[in-house]
Every structure is written in structure tokens, then in C-alpha cells.
N, C-alpha and C positions, 0 to 999 in steps of 0.2 A: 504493500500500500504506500503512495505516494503525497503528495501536499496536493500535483495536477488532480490524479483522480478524484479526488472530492469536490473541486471545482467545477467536473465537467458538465454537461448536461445530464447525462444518468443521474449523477451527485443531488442534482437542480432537482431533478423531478422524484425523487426519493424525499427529500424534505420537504417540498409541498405535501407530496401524499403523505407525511407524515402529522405534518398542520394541518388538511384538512380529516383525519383521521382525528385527532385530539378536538378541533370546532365540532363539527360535526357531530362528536359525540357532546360535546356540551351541548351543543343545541338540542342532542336528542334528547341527551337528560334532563332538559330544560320544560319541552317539551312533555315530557310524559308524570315528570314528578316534581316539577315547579323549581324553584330555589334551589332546596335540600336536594334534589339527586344532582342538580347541576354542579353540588357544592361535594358531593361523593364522588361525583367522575372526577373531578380533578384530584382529589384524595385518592382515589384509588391507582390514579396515572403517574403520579408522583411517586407510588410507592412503585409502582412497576419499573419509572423509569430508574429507581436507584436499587433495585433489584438488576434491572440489566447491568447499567453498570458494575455492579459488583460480580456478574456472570462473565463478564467482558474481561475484567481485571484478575481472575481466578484463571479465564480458559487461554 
């Protein structure tokens, strides 16, 4: 892995779909359970994301 490769285009369009993956579910959870689930998805994304991380950092 490189500093280019994460720049490229591929790179580009992996991070959007990853923002629209994290909106997207706020708004679902917004959507379906008001406030409180919008305020769980992000609770529960946060912990995911420092879970990868420490999967990332381990493997």
C-alpha cells in the first residue's frame, strides 16, 4: 500500500460509499425511531469503527 493508492479514484469512491453508508443510516434511524435511534446508530458506528481499528492494528 502506497500514499498514490488512497488518492486514486477507487480510494475516492470507497469513502463516499462509506459516508453515504454512515448518512444514510442516520437518516434511517432517524427515520424509523426518531432522535434516540439516530443517536444509537452513531453509538453503535463509533464503536464499530474502533473495533476495526483495533482489528487492523492486531492483523
Amino acid at each position: 500500500m502506497s500514499a498514490t493508492e488512497t488518492s486514486s479514484v477507487k480510494g475516492t469512491l470507497v469513502m463516499y460509499l462509506v459516508a453515504l453508508i454512515i448518512i444514510g443510516g442516520a437518516v434511517a434511524g432517524f427515520l424509523m425511531g426518531g432522535i434516540g435511534m439516530m443517536t444509537l446508530w452513531f453509538v453503535g458506528l463509533t464503536f464499530f469503527m474502533l473495533a476495526l481499528m483495533v482489528v487492523m492494528s492486531i492483523a
